[in-house]
C-alpha atoms as one frame of an Amber mdcrd trajectory, in Angstrom:
protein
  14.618-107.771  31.635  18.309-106.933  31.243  17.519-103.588  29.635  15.846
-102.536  33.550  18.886-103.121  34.992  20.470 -99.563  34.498  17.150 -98.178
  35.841  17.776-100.439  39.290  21.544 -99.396  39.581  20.577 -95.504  39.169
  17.577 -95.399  41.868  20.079 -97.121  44.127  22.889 -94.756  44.032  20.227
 -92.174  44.503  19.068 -93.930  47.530  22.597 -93.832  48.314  23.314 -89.832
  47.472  20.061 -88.788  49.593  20.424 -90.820  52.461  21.165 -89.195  55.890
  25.208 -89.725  57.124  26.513 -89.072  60.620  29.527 -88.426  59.284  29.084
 -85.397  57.057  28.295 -81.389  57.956  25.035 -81.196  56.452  21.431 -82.382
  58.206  19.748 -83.434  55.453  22.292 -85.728  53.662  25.887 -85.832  55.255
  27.594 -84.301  52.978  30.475 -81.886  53.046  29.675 -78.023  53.934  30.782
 -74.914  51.554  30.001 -71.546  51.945  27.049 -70.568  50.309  26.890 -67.475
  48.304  24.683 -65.902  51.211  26.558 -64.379  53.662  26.054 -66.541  56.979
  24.962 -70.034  55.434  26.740 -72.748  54.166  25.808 -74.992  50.988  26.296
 -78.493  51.263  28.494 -79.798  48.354  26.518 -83.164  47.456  22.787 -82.077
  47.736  22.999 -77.589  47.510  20.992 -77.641  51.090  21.555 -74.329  52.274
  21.602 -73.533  56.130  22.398 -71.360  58.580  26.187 -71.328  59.689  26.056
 -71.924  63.543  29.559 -70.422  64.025  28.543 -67.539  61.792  29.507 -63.818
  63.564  28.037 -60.618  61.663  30.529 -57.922  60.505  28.573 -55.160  60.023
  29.334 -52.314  61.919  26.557 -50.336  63.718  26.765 -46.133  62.909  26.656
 -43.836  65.819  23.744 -43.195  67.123  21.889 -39.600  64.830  22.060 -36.503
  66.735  21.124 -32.584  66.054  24.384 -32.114  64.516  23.970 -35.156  61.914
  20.479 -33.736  61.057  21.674 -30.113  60.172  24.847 -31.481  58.251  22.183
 -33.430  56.272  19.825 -31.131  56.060  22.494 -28.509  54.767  23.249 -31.388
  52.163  20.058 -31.790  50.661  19.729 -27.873  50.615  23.154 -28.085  48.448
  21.759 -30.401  46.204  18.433 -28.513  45.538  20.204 -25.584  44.814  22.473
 -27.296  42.532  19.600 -29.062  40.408  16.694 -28.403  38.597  14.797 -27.888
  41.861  16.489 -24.650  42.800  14.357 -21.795  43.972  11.327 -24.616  45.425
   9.923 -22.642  48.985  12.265 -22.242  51.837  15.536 -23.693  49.520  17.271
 -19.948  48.729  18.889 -18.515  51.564  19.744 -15.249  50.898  16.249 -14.110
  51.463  15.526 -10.419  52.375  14.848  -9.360  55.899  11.047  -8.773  54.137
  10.743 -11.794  52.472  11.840 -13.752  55.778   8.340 -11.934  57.495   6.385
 -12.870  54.190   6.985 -16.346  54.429   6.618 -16.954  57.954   3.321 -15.106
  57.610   2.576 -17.238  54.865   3.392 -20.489  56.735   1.929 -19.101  59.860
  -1.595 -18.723  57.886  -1.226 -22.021  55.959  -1.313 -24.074  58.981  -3.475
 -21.900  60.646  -5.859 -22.224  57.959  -5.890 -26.145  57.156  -9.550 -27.210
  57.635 -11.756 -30.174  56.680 -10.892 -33.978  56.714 -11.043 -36.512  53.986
 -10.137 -40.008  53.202  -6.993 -40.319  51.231  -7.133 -43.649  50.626 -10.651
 -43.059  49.104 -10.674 -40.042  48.152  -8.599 -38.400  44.788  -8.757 -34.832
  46.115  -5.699 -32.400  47.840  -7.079 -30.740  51.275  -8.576 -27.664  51.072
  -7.080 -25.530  48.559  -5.691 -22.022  50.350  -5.402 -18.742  48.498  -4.056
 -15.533  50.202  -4.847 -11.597  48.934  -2.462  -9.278  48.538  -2.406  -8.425
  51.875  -1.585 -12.318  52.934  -5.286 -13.053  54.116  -6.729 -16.281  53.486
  -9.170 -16.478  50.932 -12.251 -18.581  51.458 -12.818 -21.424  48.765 -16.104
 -22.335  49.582 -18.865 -21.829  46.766 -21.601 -22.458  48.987 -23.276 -24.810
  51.688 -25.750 -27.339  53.042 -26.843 -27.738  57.196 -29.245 -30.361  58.088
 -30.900 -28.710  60.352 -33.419 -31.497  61.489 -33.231 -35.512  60.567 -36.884
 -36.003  59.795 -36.826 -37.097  56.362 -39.562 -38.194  54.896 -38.944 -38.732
  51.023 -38.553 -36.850  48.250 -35.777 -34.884  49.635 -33.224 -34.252  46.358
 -29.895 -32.199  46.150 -28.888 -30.743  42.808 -25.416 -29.255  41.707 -25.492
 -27.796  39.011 -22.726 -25.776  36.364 -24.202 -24.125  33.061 -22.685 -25.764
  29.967 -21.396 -28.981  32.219 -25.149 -30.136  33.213 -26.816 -31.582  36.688
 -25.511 -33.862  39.234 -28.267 -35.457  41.465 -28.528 -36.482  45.163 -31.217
 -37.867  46.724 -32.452 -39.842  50.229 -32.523 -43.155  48.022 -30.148 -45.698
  50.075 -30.728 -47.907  47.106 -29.740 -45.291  44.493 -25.457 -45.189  44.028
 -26.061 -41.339  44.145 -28.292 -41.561  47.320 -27.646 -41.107  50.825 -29.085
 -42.420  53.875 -30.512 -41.007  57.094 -28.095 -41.426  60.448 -28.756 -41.619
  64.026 -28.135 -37.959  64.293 -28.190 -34.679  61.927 -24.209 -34.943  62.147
 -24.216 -38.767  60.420 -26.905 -37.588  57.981 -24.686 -35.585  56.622 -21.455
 -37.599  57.011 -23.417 -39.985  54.767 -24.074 -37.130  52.320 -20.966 -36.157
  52.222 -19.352 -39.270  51.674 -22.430 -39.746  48.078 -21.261 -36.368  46.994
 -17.207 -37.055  47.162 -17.712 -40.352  45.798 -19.262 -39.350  42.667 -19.421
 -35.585  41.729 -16.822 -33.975  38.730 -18.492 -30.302  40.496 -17.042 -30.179
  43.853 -15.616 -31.274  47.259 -17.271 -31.521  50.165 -16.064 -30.649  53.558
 -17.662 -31.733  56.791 -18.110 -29.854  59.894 -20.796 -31.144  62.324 -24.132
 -30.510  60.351 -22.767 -28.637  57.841 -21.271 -29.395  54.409 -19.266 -27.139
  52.621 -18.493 -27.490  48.827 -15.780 -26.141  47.188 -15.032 -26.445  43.376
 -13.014 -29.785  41.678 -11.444 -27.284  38.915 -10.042 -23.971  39.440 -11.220
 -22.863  35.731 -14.758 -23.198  37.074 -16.455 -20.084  38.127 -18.476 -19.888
  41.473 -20.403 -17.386  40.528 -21.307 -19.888  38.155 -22.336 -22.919  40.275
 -25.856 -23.792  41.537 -26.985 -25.631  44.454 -30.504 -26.525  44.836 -32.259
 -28.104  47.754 -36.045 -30.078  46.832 -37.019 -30.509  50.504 -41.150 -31.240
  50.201 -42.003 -32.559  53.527 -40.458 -29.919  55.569 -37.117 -27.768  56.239
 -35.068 -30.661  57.033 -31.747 -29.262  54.667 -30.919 -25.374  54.268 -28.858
 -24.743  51.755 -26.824 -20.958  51.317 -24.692 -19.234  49.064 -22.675 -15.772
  49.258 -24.455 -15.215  52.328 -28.194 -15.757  50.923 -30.534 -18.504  52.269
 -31.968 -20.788  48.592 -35.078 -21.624  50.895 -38.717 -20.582  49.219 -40.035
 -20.500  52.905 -37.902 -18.157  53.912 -38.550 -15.476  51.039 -40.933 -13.402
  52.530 -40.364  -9.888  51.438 -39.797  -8.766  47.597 -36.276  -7.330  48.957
 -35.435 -10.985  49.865 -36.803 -11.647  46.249 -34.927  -9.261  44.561 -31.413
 -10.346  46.529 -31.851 -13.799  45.052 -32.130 -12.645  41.897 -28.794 -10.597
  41.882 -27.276 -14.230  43.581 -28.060 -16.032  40.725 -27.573 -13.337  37.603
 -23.958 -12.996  39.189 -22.974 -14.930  36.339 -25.563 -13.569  33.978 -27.411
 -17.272  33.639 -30.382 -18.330  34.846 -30.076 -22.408  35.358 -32.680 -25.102
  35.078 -32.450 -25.069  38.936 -32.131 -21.784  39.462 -35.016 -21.160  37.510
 -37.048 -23.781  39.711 -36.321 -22.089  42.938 -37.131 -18.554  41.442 -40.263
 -20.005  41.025 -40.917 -21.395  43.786 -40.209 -18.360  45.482 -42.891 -16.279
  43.370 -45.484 -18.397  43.875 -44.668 -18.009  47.819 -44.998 -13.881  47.755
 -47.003 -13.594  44.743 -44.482 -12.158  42.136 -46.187 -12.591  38.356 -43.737
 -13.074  35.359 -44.252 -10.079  34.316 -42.802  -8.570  37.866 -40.049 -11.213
  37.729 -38.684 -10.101  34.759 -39.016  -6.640  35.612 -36.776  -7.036  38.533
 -34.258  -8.815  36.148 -33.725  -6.238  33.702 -33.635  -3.726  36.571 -30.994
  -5.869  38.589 -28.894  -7.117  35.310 -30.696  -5.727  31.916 -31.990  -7.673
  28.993 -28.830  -9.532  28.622 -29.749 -11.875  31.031 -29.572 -15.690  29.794
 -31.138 -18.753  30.797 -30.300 -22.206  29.927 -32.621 -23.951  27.785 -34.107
 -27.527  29.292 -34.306 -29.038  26.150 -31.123 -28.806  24.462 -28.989 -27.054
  26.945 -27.962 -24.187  24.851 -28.071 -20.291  25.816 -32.232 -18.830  25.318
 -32.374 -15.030  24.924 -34.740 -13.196  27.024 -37.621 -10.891  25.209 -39.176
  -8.816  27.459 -41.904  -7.836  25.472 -43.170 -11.341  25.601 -41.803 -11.616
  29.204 -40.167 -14.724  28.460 -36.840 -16.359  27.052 -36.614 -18.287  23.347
 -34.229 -20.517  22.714 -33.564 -20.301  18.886 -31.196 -23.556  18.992 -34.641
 -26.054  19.549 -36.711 -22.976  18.636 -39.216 -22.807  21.902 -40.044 -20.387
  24.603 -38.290 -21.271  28.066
């Protein structure tokens, strides 16, 4: 066993090396203190246990205390730097700004706060706030494309909201808890629509929608879209639990009553010169409720817009001509009246 006897003498000294000493500066092992390459410990020499230095005093010097001045001088540095770099010219940086341009800005800033509406969850939500224009005469510039108010929380089923772009297709909403495109029915009108809001952010490429009370406002995702172009649509079967409106006009069947009411949805949705899948449903809806024939409806279209009026086919999606001698649309992409 006299190869085992290196082994013995090693784990001893080790015992030896680790075990605790009066003597020494440092609590685990005795040993003799350094200072440690962190300023207020110090490293003990035999085993590298680092610990606090008891007798340690900090150096640093607290600054002053900031003040008004301090603020301007660095404000007045950063402004110096901006001008300097690539940045120069970014709102409010330039100085030597006309007596003119001093009113159009404030007016501008005045109006941009004044105008900041809506709320949304930024951690949840990839969207800027409400997007402000102004006119020429510095006048904000409303961004919404069109609306929904819940004006009663009876659902009953059925209920469906459709948004809808021409060449993009249909996004679909409907009171289906169980559906990841379907909302469900609050307490109150207000969380009805909280919750449909919430469905709609969560998954449209269309829009944004903005909360108020009872009433949701959309505006577009992308600039390049047209809102003459979008379509809302509101299936409410049961009863007039959602209104939906657009440039001022009601999209409710029940509340067509009049060919005048008719004939001012029909310029609404040829503002763009399409007629959409949903568009087309409402339109239809609407004749059967005051007794408009095809013929009549596309009477009123050529008178409103001419025969250059489009609708979008169902089948394939693509542009369908309208013939009026037939009274009807063809599509000649899947060949088939529309």
């Amino acid at each position: 066993m006299a190869g085992f006897g290196g082994i013995r003498k090693g784990r001893k000294e080790a015992a030896e090396n680790l075990s605790i000493q009066d003597e020494g500066d440092c609590p685990r092992c005795g040993g003799e203190s350094q200072p440690s390459t962190m300023e207020g410990y110090l490293v003990c020499a035999r085993c590298s246990y680092e610990w606090a230095d008891p007798n340690y005093v900090s150096k640093k010097v607290r600054g002053p205390p900031p003040n008004h001045r301090r603020d301007s001088e660095l404000i007045q540095e950063f402004k110096t730097e901006m001008e300097r770099g690539d940045l120069k010219g970014i709102l409010g940086v330039e100085s030597n700004l006309s007596d003119a341009q001093e009113q159009s800005l404030k007016r501008l800033e005045d109006k941009w706060m004044s105008g900041m509406q809506g709320h949304y969850n930024a951690a949840s939500e990839d969207r800027k706030p409400l997007m402000i224009s102004f006119d020429d005469d510095d006048n904000i510039v409303s961004t919404e494309v069109a609306a929904l108010t819940i004006v009663s929380n009876g659902f009953d089923g059925g209920e469906e909201i459709r948004l809808e772009y021409p060449g993009i297709g249909t996004e679909f909403y409907a009171y289906n808890e169980r559906s990841p495109t379907g909302w469900k029915r609050g307490r109150s009108s207000e969380e009805t629509a909280r919750s449909i809001t919430n469905v709609i952010n969560r998954s449209s490429r269309l829009v944004y929608a903005n909360l108020d009370g009872n009433r949701i406002s959309f505006e577009l995702r992308d600039e390049k879209l047209k809102p003459e172009s979008f379509v809302l649509f509101v299936d409410d079967p049961g009863g007039q639990d959602i209104v939906a409106e657009k440039g001022g006009v009601i999209l409710d069947f029940r509340d067509v009553n009049v060919l005048e009411d008719y004939k001012n949805v029909i310029a609404l949705v040829l503002e763009d010169g399409i007629i959409s899948p949903s568009e087309d449903q409402m339109m239809w809806a609407m004749r059967q409720q005051i007794g408009v024939t095809e013929e009549q409806h596309v009477e009123l279209v050529q008178e409103i817009f001419g025969s250059n009026a489009l609708k979008e086919c169902t089948n394939c999606n693509q542009m369908a001509e309208l013939y009026p001698e037939y009274s009807a649309w063809y599509c000649h992409a899947c060949e088939s009246w529309v």
